[in-house]
PDB file with SEQRES, HELIX, SHEET and CRYST1 records, atoms N, CA, C and O in Angstrom:
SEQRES   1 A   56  UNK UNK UNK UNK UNK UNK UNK UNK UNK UNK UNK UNK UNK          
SEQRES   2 A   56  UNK UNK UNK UNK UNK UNK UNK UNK UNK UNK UNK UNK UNK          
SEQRES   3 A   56  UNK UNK UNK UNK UNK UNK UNK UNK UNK UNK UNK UNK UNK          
SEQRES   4 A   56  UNK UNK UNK UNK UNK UNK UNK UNK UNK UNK UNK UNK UNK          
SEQRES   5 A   56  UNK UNK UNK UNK                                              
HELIX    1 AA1 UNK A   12  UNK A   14  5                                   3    
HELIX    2 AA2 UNK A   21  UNK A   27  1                                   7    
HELIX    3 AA3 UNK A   32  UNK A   35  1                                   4    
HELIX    4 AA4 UNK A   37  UNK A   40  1                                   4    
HELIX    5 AA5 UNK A   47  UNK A   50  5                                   4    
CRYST1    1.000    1.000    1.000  90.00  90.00  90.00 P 1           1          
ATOM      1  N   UNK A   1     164.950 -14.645-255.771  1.00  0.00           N  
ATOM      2  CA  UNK A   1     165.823 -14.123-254.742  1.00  0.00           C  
ATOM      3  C   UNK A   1     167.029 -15.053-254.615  1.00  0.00           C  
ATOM      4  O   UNK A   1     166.697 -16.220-254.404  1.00  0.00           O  
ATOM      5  N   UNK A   2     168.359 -14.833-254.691  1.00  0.00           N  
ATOM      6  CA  UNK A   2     169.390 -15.289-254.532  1.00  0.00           C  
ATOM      7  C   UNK A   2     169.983 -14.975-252.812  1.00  0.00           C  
ATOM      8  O   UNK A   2     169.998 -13.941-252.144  1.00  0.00           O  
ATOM      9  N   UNK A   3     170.262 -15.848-252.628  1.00  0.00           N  
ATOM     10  CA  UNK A   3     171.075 -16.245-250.813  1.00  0.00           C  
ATOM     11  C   UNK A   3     172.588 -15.987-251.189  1.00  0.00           C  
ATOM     12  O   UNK A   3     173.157 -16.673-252.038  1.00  0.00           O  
ATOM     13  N   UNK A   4     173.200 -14.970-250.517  1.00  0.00           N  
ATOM     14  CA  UNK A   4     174.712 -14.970-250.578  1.00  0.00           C  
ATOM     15  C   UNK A   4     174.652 -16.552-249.935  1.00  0.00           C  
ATOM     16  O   UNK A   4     173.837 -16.961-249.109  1.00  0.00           O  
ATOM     17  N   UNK A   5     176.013 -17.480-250.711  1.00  0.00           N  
ATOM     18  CA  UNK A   5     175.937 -18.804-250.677  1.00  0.00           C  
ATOM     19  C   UNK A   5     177.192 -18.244-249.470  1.00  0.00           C  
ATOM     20  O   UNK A   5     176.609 -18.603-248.447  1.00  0.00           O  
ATOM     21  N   UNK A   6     178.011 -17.849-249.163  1.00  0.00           N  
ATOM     22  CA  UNK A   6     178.777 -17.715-248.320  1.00  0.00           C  
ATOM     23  C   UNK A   6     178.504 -17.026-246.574  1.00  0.00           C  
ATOM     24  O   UNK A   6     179.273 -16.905-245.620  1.00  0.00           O  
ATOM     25  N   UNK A   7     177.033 -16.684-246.770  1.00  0.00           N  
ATOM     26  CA  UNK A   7     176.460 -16.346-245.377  1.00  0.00           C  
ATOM     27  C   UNK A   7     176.239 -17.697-244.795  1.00  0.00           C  
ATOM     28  O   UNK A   7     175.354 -18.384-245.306  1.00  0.00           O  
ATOM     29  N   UNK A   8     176.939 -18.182-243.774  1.00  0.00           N  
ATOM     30  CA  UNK A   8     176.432 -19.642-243.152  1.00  0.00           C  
ATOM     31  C   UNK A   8     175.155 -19.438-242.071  1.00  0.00           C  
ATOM     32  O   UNK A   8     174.889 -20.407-241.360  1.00  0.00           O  
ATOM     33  N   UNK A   9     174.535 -18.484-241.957  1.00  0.00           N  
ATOM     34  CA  UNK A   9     172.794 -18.136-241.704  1.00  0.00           C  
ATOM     35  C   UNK A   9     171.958 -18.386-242.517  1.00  0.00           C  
ATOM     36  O   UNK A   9     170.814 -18.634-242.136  1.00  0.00           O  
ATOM     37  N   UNK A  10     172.203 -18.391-243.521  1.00  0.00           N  
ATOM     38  CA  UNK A  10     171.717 -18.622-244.990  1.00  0.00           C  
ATOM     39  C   UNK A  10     170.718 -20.082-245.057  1.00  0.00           C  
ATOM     40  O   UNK A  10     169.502 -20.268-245.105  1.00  0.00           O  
ATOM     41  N   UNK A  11     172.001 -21.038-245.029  1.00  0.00           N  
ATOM     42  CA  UNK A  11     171.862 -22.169-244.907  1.00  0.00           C  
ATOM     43  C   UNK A  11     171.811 -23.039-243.448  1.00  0.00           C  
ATOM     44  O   UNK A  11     171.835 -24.269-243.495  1.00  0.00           O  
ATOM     45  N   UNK A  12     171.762 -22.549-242.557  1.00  0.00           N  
ATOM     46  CA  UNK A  12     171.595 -23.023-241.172  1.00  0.00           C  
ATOM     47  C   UNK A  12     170.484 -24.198-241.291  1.00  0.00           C  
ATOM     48  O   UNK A  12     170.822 -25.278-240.807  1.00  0.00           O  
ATOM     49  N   UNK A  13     169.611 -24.141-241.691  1.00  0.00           N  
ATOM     50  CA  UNK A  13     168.623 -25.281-241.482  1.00  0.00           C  
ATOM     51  C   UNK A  13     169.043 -26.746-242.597  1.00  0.00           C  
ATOM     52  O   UNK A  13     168.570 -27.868-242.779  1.00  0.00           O  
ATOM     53  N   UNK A  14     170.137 -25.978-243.122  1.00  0.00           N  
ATOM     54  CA  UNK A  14     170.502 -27.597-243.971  1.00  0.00           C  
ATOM     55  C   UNK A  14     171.065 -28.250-242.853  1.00  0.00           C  
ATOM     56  O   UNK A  14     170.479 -29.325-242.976  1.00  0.00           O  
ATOM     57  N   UNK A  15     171.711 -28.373-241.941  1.00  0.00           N  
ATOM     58  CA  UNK A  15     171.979 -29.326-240.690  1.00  0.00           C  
ATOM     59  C   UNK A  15     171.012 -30.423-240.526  1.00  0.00           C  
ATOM     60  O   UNK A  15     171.171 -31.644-240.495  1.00  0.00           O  
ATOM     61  N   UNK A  16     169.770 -29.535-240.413  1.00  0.00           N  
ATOM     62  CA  UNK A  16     168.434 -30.489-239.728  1.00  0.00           C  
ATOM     63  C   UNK A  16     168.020 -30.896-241.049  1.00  0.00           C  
ATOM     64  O   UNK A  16     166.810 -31.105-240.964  1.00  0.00           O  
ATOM     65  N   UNK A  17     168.372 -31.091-242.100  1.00  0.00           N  
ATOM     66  CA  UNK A  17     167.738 -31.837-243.391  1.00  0.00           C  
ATOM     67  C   UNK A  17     168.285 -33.769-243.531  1.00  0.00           C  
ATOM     68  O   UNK A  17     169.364 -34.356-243.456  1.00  0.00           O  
ATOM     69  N   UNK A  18     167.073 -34.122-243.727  1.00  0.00           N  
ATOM     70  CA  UNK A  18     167.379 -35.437-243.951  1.00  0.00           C  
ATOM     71  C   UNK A  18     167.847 -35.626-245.745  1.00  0.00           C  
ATOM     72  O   UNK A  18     168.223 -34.928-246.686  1.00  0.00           O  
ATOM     73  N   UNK A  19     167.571 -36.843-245.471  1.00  0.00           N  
ATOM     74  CA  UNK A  19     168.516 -36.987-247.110  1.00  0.00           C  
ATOM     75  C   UNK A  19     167.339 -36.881-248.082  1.00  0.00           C  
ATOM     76  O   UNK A  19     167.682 -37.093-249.245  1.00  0.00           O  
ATOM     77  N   UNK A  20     166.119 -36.625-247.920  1.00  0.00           N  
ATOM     78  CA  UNK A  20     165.376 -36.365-249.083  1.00  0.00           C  
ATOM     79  C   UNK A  20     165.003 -34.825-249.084  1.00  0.00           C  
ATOM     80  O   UNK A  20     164.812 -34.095-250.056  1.00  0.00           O  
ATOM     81  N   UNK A  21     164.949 -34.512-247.668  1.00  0.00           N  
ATOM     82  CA  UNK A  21     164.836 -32.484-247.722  1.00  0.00           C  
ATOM     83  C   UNK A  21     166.303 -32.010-248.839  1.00  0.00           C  
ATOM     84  O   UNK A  21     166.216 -31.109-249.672  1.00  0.00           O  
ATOM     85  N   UNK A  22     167.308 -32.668-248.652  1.00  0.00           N  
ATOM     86  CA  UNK A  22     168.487 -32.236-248.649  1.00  0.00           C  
ATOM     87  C   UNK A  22     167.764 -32.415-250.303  1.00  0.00           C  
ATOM     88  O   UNK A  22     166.782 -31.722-250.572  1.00  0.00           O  
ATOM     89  N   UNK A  23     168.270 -33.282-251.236  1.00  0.00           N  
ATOM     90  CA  UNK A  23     167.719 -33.591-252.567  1.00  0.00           C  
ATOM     91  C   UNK A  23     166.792 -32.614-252.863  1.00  0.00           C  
ATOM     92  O   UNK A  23     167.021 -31.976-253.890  1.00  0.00           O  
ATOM     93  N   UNK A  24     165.816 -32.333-252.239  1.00  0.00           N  
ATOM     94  CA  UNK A  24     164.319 -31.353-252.536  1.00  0.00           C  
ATOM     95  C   UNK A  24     165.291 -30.117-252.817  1.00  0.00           C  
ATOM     96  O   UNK A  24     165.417 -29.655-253.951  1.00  0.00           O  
ATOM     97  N   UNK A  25     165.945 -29.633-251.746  1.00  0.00           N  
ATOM     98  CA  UNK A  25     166.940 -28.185-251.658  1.00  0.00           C  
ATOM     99  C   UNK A  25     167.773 -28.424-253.056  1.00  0.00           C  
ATOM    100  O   UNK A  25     167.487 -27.471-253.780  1.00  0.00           O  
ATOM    101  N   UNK A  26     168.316 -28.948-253.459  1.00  0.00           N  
ATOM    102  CA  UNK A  26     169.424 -28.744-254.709  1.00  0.00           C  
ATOM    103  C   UNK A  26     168.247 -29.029-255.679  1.00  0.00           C  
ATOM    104  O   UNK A  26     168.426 -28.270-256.631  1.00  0.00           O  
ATOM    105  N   UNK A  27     166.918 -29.904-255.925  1.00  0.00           N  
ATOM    106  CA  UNK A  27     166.560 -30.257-256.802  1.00  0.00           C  
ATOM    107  C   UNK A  27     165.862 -28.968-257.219  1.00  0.00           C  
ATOM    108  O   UNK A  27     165.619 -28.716-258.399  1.00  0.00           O  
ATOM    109  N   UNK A  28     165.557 -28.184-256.239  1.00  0.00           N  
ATOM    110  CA  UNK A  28     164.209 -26.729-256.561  1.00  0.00           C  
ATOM    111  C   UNK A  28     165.005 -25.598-256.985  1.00  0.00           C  
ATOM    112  O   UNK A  28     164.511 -24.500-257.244  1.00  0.00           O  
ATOM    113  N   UNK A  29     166.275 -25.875-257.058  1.00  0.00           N  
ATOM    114  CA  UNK A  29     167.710 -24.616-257.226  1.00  0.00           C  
ATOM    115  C   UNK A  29     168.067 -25.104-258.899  1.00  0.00           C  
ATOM    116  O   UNK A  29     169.017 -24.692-259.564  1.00  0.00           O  
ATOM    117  N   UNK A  30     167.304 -25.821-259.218  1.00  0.00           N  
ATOM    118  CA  UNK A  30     167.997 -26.485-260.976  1.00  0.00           C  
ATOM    119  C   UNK A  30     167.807 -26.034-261.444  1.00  0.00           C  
ATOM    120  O   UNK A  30     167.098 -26.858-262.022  1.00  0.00           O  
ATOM    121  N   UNK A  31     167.631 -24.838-262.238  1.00  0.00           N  
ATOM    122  CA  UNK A  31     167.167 -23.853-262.968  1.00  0.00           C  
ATOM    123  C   UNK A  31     166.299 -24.757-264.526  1.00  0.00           C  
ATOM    124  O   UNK A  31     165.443 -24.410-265.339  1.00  0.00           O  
ATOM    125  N   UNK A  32     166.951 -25.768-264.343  1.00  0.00           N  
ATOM    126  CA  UNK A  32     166.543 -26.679-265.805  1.00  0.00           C  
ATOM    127  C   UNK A  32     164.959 -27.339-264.917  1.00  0.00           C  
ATOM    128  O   UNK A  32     163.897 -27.540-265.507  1.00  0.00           O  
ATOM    129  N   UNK A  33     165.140 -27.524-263.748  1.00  0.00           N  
ATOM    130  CA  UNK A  33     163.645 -28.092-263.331  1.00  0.00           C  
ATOM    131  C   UNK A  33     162.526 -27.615-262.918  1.00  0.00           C  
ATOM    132  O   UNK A  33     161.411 -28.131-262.841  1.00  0.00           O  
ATOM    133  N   UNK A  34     163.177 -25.859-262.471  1.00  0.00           N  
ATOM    134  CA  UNK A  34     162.328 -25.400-262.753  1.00  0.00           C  
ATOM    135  C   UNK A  34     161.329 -25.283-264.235  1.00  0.00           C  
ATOM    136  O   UNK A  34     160.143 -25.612-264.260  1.00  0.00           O  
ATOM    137  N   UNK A  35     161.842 -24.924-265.026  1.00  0.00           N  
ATOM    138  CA  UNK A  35     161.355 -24.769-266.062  1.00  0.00           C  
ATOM    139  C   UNK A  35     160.973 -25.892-266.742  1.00  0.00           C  
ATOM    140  O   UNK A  35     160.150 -25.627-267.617  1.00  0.00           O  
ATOM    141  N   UNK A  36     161.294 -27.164-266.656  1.00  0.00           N  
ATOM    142  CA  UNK A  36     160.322 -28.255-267.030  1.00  0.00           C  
ATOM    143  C   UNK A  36     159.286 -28.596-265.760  1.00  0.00           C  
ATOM    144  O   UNK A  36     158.573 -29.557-266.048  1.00  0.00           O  
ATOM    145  N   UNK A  37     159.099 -28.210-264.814  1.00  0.00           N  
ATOM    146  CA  UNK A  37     157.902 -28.456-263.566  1.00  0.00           C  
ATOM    147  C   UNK A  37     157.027 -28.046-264.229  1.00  0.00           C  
ATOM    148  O   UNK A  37     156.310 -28.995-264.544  1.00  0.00           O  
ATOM    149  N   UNK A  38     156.514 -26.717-264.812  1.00  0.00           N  
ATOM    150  CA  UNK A  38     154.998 -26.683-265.347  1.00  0.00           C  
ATOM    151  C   UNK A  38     154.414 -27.376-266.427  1.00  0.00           C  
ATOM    152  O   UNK A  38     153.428 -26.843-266.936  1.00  0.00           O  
ATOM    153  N   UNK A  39     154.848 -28.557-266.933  1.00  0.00           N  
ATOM    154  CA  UNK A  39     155.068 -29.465-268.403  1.00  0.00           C  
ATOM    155  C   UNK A  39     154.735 -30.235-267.098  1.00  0.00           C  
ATOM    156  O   UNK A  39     153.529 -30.303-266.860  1.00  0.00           O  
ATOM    157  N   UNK A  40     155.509 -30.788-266.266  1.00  0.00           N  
ATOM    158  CA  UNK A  40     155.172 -32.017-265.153  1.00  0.00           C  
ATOM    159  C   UNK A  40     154.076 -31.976-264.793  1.00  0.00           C  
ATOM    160  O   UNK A  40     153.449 -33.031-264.892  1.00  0.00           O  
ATOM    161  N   UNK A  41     153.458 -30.933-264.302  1.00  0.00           N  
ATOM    162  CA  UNK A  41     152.452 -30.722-263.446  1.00  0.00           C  
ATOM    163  C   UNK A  41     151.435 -30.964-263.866  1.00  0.00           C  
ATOM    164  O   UNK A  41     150.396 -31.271-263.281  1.00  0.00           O  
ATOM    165  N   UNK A  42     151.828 -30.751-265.748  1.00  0.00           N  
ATOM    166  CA  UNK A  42     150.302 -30.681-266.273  1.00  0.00           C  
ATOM    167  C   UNK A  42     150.432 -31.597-267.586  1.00  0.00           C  
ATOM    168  O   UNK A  42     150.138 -31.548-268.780  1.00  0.00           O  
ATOM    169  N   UNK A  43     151.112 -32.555-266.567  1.00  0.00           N  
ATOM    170  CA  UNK A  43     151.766 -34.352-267.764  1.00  0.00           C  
ATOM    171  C   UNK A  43     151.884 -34.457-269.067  1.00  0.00           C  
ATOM    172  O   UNK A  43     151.632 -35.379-269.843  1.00  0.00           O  
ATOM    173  N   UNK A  44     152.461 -32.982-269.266  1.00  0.00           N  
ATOM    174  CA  UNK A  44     152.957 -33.156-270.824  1.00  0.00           C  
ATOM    175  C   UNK A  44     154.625 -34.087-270.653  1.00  0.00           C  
ATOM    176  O   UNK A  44     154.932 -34.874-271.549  1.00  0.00           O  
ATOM    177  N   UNK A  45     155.394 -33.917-269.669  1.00  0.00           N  
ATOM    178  CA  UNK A  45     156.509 -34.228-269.095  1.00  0.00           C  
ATOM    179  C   UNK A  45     156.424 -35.227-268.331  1.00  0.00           C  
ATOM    180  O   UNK A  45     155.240 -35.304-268.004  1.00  0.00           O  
ATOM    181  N   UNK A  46     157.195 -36.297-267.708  1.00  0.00           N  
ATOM    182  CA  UNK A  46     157.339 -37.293-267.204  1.00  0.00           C  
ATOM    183  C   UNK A  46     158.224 -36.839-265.968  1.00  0.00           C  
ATOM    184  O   UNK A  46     159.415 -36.733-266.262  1.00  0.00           O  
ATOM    185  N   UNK A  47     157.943 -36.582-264.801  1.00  0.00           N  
ATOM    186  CA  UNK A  47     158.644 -36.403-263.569  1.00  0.00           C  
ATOM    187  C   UNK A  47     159.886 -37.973-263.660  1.00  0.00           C  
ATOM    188  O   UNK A  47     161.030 -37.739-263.272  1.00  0.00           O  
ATOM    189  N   UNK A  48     159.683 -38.925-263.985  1.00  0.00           N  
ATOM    190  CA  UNK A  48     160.759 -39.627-264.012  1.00  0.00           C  
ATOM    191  C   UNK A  48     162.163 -39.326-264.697  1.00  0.00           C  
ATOM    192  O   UNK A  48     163.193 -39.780-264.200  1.00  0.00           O  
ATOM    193  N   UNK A  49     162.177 -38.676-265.662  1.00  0.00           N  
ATOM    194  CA  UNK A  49     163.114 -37.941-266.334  1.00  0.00           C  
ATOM    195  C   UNK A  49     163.932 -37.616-265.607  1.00  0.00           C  
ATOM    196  O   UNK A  49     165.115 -37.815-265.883  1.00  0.00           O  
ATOM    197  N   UNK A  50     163.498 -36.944-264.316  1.00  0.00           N  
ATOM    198  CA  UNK A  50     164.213 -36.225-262.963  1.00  0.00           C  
ATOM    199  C   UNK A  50     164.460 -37.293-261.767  1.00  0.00           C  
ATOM    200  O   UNK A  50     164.922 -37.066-260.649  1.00  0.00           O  
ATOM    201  N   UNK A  51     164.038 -38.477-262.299  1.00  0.00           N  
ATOM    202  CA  UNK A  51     164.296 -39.575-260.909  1.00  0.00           C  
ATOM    203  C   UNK A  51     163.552 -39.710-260.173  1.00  0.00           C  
ATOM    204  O   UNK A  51     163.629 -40.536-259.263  1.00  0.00           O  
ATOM    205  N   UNK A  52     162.155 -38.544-260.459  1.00  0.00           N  
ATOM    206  CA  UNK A  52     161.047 -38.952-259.072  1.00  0.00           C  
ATOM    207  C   UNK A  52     159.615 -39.283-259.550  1.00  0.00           C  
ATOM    208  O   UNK A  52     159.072 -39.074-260.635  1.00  0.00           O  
ATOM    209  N   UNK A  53     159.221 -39.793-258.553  1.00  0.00           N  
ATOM    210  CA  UNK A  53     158.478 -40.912-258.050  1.00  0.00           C  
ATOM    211  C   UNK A  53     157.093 -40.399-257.321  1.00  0.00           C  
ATOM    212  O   UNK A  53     157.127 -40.653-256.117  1.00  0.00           O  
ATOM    213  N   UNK A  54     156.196 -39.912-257.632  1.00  0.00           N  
ATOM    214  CA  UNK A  54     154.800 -39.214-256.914  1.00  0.00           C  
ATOM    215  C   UNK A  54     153.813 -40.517-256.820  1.00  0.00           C  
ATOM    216  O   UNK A  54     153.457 -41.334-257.669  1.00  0.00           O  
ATOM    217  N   UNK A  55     153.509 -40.360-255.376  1.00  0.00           N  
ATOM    218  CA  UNK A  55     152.767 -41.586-255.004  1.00  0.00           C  
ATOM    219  C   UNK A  55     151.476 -41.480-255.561  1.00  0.00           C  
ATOM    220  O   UNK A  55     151.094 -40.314-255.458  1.00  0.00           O  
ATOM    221  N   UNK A  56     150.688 -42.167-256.079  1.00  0.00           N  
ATOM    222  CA  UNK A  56     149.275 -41.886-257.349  1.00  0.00           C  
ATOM    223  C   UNK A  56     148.398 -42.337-256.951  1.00  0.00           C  
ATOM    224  O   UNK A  56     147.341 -42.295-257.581  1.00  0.00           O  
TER     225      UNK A  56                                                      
END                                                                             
């Protein structure tokens, strides 16, 4: 599902985002991370590649 990016209802709750919600929001919109997440998930892939950090 795509959000008209120009409805500012749309995005209303980015206000209340801190600086790692905010990161989560652009990082889950990457079309490239989507498609390497199921390789992550199932550690054929290295989540560091992407800069993050899962507490173990």
């Amino acid at each position: 599902m795509t959000k008209d990016w120009q409805d500012e209802a749309a995005y209303k709750h980015f206000d209340s985002l801190d600086l790692s919600g905010l990161a989560w929001e652009c990082l889950r919109r990457n079309s490239d991370y989507r498609a390497n997440y199921p390789q992550m998930r199932d550690g054929l892939k290295s989540p560091a590649a992407w800069g993050l950090r899962f507490p173990g």
